[in-house]
C-alpha positions as CSV (number, residue, x, y, z in Angstrom):
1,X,-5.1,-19.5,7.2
2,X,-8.1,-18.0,9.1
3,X,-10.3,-14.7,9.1
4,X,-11.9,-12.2,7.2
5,X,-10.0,-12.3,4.1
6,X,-9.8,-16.4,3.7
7,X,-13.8,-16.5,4.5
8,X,-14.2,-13.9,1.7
9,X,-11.8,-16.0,-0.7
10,X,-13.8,-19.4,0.0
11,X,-17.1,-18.7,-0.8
12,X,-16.5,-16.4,-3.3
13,X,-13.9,-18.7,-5.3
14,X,-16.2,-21.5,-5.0
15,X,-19.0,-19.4,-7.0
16,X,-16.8,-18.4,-10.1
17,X,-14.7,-22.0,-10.1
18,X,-17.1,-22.8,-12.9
19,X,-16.1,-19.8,-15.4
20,X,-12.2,-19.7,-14.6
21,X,-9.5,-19.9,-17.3
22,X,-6.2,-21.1,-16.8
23,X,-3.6,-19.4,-18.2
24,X,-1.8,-19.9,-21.1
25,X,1.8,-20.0,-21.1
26,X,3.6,-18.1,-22.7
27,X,1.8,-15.3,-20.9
28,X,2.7,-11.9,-22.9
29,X,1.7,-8.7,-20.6
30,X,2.2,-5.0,-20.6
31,X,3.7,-3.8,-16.9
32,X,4.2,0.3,-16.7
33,X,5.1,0.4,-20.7
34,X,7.7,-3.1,-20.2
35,X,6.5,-5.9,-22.4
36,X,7.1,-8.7,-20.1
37,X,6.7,-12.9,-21.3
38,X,6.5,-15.5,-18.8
39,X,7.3,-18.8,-20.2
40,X,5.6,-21.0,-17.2
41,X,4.0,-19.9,-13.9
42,X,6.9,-18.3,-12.0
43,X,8.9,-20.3,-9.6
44,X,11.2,-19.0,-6.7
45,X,9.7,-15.7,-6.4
46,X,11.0,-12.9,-4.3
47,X,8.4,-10.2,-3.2
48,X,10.2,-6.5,-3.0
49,X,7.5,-4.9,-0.5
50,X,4.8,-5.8,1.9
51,X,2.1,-5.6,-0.4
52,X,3.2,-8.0,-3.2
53,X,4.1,-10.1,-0.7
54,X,0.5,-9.7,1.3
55,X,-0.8,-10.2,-2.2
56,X,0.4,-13.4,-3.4
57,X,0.0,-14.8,0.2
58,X,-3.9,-14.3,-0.5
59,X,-3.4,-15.9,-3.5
60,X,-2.3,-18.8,-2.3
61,X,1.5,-18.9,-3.6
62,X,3.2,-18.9,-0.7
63,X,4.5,-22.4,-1.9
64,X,6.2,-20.7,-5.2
65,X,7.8,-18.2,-3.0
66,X,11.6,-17.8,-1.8
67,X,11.7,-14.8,-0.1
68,X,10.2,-11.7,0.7
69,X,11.2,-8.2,2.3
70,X,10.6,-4.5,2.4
71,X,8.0,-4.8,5.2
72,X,6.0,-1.9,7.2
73,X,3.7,-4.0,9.5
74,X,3.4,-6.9,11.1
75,X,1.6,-9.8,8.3
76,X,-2.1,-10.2,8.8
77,X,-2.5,-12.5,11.2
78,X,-4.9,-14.7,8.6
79,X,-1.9,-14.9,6.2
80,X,0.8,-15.9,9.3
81,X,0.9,-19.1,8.7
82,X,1.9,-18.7,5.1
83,X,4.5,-15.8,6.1
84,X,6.4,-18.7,8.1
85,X,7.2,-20.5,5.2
86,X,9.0,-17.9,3.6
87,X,12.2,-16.4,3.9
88,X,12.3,-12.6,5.1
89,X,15.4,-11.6,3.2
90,X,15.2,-8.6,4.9
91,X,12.8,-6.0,6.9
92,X,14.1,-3.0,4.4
93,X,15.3,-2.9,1.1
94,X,17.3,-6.1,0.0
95,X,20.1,-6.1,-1.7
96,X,20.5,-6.8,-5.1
97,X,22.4,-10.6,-4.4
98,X,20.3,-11.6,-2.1
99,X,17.5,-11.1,-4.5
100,X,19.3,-12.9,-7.4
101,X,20.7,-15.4,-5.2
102,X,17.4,-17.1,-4.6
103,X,17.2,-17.4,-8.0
104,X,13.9,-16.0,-8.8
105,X,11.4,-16.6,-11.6
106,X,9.3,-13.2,-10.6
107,X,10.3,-10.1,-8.4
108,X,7.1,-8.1,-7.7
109,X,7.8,-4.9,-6.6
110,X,5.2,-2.4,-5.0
111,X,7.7,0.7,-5.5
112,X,9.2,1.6,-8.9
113,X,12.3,3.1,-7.5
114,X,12.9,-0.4,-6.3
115,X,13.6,-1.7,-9.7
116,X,13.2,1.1,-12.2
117,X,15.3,3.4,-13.3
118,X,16.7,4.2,-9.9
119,X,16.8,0.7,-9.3
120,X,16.9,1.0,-5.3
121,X,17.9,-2.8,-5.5
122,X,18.4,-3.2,-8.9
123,X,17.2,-2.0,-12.6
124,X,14.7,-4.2,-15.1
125,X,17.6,-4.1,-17.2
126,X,19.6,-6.2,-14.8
127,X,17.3,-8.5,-13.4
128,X,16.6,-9.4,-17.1
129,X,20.5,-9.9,-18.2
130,X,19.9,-12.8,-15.6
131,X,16.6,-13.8,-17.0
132,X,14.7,-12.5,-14.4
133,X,11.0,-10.8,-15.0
134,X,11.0,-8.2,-12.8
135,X,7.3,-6.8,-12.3
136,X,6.1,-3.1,-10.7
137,X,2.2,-2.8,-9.6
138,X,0.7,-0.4,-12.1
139,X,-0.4,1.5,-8.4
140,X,3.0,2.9,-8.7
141,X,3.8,4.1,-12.0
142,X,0.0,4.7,-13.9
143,X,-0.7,8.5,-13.6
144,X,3.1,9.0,-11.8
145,X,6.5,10.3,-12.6
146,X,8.8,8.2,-10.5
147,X,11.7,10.2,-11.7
148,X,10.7,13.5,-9.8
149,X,11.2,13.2,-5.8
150,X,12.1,10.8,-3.5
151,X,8.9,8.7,-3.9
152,X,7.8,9.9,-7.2
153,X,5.2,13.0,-8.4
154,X,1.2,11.9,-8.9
155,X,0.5,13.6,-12.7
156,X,-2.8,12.0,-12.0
157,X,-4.8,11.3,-9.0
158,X,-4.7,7.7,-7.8
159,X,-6.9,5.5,-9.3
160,X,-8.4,2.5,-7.2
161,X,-8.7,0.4,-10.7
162,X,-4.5,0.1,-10.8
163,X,-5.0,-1.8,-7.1
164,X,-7.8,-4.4,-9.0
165,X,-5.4,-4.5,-12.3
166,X,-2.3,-5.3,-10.4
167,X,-4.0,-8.0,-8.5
168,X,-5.9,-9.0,-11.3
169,X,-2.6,-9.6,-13.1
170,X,-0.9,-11.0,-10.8
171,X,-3.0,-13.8,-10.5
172,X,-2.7,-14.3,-14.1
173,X,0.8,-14.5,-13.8
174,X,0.9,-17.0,-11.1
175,X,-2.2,-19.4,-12.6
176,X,-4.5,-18.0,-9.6
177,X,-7.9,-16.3,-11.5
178,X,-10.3,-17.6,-8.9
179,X,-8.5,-16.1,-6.0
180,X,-7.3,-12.9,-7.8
181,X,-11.5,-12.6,-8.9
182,X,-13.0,-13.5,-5.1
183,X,-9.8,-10.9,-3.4
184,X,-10.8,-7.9,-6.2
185,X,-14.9,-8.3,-5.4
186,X,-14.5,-8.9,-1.6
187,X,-12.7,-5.6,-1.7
188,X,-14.5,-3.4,-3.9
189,X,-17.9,-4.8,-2.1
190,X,-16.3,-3.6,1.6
191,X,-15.5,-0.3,-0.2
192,X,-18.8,0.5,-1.7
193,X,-20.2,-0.4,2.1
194,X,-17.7,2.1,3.6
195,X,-18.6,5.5,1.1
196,X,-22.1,4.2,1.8
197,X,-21.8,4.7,5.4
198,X,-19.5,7.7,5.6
199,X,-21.8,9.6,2.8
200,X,-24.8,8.9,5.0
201,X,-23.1,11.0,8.1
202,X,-23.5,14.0,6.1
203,X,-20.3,16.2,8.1
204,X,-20.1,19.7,6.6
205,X,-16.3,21.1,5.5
206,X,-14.5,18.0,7.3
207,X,-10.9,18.3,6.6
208,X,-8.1,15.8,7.6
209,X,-3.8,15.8,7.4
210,X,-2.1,12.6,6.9
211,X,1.4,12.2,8.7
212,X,3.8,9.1,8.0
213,X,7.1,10.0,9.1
214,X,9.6,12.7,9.6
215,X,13.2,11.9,9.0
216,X,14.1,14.0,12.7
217,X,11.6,15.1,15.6
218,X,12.3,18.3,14.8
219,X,12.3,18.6,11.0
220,X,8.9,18.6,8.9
221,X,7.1,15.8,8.5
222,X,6.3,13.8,5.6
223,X,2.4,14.2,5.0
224,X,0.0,12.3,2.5
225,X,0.2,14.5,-0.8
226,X,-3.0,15.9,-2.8
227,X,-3.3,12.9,-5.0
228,X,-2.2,9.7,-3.7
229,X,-3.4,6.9,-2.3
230,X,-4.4,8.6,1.2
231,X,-6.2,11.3,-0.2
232,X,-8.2,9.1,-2.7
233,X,-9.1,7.5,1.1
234,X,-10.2,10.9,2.1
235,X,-12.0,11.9,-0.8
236,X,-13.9,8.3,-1.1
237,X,-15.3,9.8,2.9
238,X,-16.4,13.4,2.0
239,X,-12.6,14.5,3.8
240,X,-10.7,17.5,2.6
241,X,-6.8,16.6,2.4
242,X,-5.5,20.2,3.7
243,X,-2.1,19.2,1.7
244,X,-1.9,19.7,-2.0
245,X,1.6,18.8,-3.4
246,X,1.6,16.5,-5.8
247,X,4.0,14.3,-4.7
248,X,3.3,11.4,-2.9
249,X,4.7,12.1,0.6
250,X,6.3,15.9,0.6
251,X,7.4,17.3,3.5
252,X,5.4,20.0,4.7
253,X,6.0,22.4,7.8
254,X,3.8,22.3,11.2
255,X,3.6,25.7,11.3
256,X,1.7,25.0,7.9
257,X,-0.6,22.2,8.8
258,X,-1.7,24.0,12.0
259,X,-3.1,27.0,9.8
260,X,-4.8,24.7,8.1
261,X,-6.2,23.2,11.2
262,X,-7.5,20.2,9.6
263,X,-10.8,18.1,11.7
264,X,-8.9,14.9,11.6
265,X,-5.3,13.9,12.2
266,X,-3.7,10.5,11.1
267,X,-0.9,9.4,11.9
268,X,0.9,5.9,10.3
269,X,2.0,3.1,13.5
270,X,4.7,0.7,11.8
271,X,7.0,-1.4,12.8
272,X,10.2,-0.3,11.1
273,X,12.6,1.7,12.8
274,X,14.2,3.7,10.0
275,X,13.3,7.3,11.6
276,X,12.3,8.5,15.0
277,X,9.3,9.4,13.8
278,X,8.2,5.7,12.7
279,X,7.2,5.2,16.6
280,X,3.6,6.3,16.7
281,X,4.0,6.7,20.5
282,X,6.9,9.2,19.3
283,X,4.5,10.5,17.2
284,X,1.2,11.0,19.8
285,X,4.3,12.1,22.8
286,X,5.5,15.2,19.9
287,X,1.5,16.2,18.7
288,X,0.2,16.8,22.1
289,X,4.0,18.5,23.4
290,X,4.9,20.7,20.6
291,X,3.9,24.3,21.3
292,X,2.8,24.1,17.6
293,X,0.7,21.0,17.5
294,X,-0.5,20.9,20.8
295,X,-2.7,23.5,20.0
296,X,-4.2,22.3,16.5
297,X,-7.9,21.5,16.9
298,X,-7.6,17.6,15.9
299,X,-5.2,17.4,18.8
300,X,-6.9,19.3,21.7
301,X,-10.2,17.0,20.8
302,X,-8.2,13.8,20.3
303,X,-8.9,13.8,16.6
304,X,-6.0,11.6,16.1
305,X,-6.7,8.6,14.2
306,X,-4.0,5.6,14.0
307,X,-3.5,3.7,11.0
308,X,-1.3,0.7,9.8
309,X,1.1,2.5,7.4
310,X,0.4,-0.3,4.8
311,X,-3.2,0.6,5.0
312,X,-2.0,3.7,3.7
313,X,-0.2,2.0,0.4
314,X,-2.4,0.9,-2.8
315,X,-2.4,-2.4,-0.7
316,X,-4.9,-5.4,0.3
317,X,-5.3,-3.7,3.4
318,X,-6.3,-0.2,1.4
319,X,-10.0,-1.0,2.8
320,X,-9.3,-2.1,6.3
321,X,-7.8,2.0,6.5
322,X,-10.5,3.4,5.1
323,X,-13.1,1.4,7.6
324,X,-11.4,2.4,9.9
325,X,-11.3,6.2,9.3
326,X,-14.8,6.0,8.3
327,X,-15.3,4.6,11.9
328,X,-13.4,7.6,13.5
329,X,-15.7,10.2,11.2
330,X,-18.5,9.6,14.1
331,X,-16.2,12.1,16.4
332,X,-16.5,14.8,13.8
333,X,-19.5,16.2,16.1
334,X,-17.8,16.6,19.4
């Protein structure tokens, strides 16, 4: 494993080796209001979602992994190497064999409707008839309600703390504190540069939208809600997100966004196929075609900023997003 994210893990694991705990098994921990035990660090575990999986491949437990899926993006090209020892069960959501099959110790989930209550793939309830600790990131459920919509309703703003306690825990679970400690500081120091920088532009009323999909071309597209993870990005830069449902990714009319005329468009590139609109060339051909769009501000000025839709989850990759927003911010002027 090379680059940013290994260099940051070295040097900053070798300075707290010293002070590290392992842990002690039986590990008892609270996960979204589910006491769950571990009896021994997991074995066999199956990652439901790009982000666990992106997770415990900085953590170094690739090795304790036998599968993964649910994926948005291409795997950071530092954690390839550990991606190719590990079985893709598949690009979408699995199926509830497949998981099981493999026998699993631990399924991490980044999505509660993968394995609550709606159970997507399956419910806690029967991954734990097979004896199977089933785990959401608290990203997902602290401050939600993952009963309302298709992704869930914010009741609270997203917090960046539920992105440091869900890796912080899972390095407890898998016996990994040094790496879990140097991942959670390399972050938060790249985010306190980043607010640093984008506070010191000083831009006046900036406003952005936040588009991910649409199901169709022609039907409204799903854009970043008032209090998830995007607009915590935009807030964290002095950006007003000109979209203020609650729910994590509503659909919302063009005819709407264009009154709002927001400074700054984004716009998610991924490389699943499950709508039209998941093509960001699709996306860019539509925005400057549409008789709608083409004439919103961000779009006549090329205020359209690309992103890595898993920089747009409560994900390692949270900060590479917003660096890279902030770096777009320097247009606001033109």
């Amino acid at each position: 494993m090379t680059g940013p994210i290994l260099a940051a893990l070295l040097a900053l694991t070798a300075a707290s080796a010293v002070g590290a705990q392992p842990t002690e098994y039986p590990l008892t921990l609270d996960n979204c209001g589910h006491q769950l035990i571990f009896p021994a660090r997991p074995d066999n575990v199956v990652s439901i979602g790009q982000t666990t999986t992106e997770i415990l491949y900085a953590l170094d437990q690739a090795d304790r992994m036998a599968g993964n899926s649910l994926w948005f993006n291409a795997v950071l090209p530092e954690l390839q190497d550990q991606d190719a020892g590990v079985e893709r069960i598949s690009d979408n959501t699995p199926s509830f064999e497949s998981v099981v099959n493999k026998r699993p110790g631990f399924v991490p989930t980044m999505f509660e409707w993968m394995i609550g209550a709606q159970g997507a793939v399956g419910t806690r309830e029967q991954f734990a008839d097979l004896g199977i600790t089933a785990y959401v990131m608290p990203t997902d459920c602290h401050g939600k309600d993952n009963l309302v919509g298709s992704d869930g309703t914010r009741i609270a703003p997203f917090d960046i703390q539920t992105l440091w306690d869900s890796i912080g825990q899972m390095a407890i679970i898998m016996d990994a504190q040094d790496r879990g400690s140097a991942l959670i500081a390399d972050l938060q120091a790249r985010e306190a540069a980043v607010v640093e920088r984008a506070g010191a532009m000083n831009i006046p009323d900036a406003s952005a939208a936040v588009w991910f999909s649409s199901a169709e071309m022609e039907l409204d597209p799903y854009m970043a809600g008032g209090m998830g993870v995007p607009a915590w990005m935009l807030e964290r830069l002095g950006l007003r997100n000109v979209v203020t449902s609650d729910e994590e990714w509503p659909t919302v009319g063009w005819e709407t966004v264009a009154r709002a005329d927001p400074s700054v468009l984004v716009i998610a590139r991924m490389d699943r196929r499950r709508f039209p609109a998941d093509d960001v060339d699709e996306k860019l051909r539509f925005l400057r075609s549409d008789p709608v769009t083409s004439q919103m501000t961000a779009v006549k000025k090329d205020r359209i900023v690309i992103l890595d839709a898993e920089a747009m989850h409560a994900s390692i990759r949270l900060i590479d997003g917003l660096e890279a927003l902030a770096d777009a911010m320097n247009g606001l002027s033109r």
